[in-house]
N, C-alpha and C positions, 0 to 999 in steps of 0.2 A: 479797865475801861477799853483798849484795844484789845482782849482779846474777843467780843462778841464780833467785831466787824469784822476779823478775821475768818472764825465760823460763817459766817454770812457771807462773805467772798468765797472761802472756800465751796457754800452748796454751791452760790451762784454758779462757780467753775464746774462743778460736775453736773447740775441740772442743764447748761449750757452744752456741755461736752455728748450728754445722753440725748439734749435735741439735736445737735448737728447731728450723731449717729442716726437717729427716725429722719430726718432731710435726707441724708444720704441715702437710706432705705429706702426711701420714698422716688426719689430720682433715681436708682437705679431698676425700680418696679414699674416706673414706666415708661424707660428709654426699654425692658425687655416688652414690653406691654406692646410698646410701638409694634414693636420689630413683628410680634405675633402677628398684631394685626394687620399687617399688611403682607405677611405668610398668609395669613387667612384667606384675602383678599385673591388671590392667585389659587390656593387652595381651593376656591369657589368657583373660581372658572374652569380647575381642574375637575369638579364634582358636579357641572351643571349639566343637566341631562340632556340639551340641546346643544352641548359646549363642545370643544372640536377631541376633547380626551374622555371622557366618561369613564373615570375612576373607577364610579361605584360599581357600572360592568363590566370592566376590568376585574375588581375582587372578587363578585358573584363570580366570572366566568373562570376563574384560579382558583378559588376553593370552596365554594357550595359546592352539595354535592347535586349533581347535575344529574337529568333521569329522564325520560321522555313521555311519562304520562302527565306530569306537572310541572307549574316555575317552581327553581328550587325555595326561591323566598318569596315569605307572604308577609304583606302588611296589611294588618288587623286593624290602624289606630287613624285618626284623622289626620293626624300632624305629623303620624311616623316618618314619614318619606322625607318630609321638610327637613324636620330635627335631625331625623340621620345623617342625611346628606351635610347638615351645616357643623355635625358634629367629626363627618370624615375632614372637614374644611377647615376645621382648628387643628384638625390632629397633622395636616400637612404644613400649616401655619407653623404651627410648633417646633416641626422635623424645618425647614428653612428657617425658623429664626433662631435654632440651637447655638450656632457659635455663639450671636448676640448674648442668649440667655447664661452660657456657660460663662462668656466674659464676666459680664454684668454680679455675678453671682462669687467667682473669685474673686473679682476685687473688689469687693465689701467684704466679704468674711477676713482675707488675709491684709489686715490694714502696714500700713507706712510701705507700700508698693518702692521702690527704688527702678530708676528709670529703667536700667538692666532688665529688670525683672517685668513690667510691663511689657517688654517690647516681646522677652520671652513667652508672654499670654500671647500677644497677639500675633506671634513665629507659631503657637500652639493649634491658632484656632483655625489653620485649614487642616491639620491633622485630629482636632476633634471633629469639623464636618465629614473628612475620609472615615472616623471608627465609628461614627453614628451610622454615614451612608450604611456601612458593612454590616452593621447589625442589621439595621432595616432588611438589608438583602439576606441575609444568614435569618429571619424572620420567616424573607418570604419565600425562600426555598427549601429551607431545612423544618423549623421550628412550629411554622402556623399551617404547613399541609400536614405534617405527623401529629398533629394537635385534633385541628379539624376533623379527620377521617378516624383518633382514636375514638373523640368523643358523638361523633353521627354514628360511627358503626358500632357502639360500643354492646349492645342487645344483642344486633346481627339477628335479629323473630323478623319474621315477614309481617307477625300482628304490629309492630309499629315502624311507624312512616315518619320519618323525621325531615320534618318540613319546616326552619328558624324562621322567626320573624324578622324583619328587615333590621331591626335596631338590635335586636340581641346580635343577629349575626357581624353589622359592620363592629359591637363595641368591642367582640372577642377577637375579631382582625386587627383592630385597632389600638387593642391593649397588649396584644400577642408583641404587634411590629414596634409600636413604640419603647418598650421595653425591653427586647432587645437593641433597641439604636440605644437605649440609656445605657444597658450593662455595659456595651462595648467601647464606652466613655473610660472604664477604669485603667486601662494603662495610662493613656496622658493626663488624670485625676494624681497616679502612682509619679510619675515624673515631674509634673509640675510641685506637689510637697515636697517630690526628696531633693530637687532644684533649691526648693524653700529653705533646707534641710530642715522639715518637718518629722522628717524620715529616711530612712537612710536603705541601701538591697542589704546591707547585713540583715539590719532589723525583721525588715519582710520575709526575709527565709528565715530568721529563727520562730516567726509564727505560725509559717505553713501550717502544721495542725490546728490551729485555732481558726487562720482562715476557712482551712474547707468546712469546720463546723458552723462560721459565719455565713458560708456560703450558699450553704444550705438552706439555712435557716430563714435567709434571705430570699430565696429562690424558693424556699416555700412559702411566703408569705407574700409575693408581688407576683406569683404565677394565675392570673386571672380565674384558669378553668379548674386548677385544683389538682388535678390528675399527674401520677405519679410521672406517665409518661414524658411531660410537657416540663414538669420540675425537673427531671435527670435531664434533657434536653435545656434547660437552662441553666442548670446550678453547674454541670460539667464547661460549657463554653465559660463563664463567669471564673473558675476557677483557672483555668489555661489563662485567661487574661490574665488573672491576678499573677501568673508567673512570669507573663510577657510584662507586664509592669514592675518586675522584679527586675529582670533582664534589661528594660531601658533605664531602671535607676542607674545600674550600675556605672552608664556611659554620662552620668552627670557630673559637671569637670568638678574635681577635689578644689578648687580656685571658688566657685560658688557655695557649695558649704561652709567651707572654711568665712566667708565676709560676710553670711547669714550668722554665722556662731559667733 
């Protein structure tokens, strides 16, 4: 006779336990939600073509290639220009609300946070705005001019004139920059687990070989334009990280492991 109401308490407790987990999910999707959209918001004034910054010719004027018998970009579509432009104004949105997002995102996956360890995300999260900045800029100086100039000049025939449409051109600046600001998250990603002791710099250097296989692999499959050029230019900074995130394990106090273990 008591053991069904036991069963019965018991789902209660786990159907209970699996909805708090979706609430939780759910408020942490859109306190990051916020934070976007009011990146956006800024974003758009940064991208308005009557606005005091003009983003978008900023990028044309950095990496189209530029030529004097034509504009370098042409838009072909009714709504291209709008959507482009709204679609550079998330992607800046997104780049200003990364800390938010990075928070938001740790402390859901790694549950029973202890106060220590909270304060350690939030000590974390002007050094994830510093390695995103840096990627963004290791984007725009290294990564998306040796990209753009391999793939416009890549014929080098006078018979073709390569002349992007407005949206193809900002999404492959846009996919180039952001993706670098994401790679350059992996050292404080690397520290903050092995802080968790998730992981530990032993462990990391005994996988090196397997990372740089990962690395690649990764870097060939998130590299927008495909091209071999653009993946070595990626998958090599990615893998430096991952040794600079070895390197900062290392300085995480034996005191923290140890009351995680």
């Amino acid at each position: 006779m008591t053991t069904r109401p036991a069963k019965a308490n018991q789902t209660d407790d786990a159907s209970m336990s699996l909805i708090e987990h979706l609430i939780e999910l759910r408020s942490r999707i859109i306190k990051a939600g916020i934070a976007v959209i009011i990146g956006m918001v800024l974003g758009f004034i940064a991208v308005w073509p009557q606005g005091p910054i003009k983003l978008i010719d900023i990028l044309i004027l950095t990496f189209a290639p530029i030529n004097d018998r034509f504009a370098p970009i042409q838009s072909v579509g009714t709504t291209e220009q709008f959507t482009s432009y709204m679609k550079v104004a998330l992607l800046v949105g997104v780049i200003l609300a990364m800390p938010v997002i990075v928070y938001q995102i740790l402390a859901f996956i790694i549950p029973g946070l202890t106060d220590d360890e909270r304060r350690l995300i939030f000590r974390a999260l002007p050094f994830v705005t510093f390695f995103f900045l840096a990627g963004i800029a290791f984007g725009w100086f290294v990564t998306t001019p040796v990209a753009i100039r391999f793939l416009v000049g890549f014929s080098d025939t006078p018979l073709i004139q390569t002349q992007p449409t407005l949206s193809d051109f900002l999404e492959t600046v846009s996919m180039l920059l952001l993706i670098n600001g994401i790679v350059f998250e992996l050292p404080i990603i690397i520290y903050v687990l092995a802080y968790l002791n998730v992981t530990n710099a032993r462990q990391l250097a005994n996988y090196r070989r397997y990372a740089l296989v990962i690395v690649i692999i990764i870097a060939a499959f998130i590299t927008p334009t495909g091209d071999p050029v653009n993946l070595l230019l990626l998958a090599l900074p990615m893998y430096l990280l991952y040794e600079v995130g070895i390197i900062l394990a290392r300085f995480v106090p034996a005191s923290a492991q140890k009351s995680r273990g």
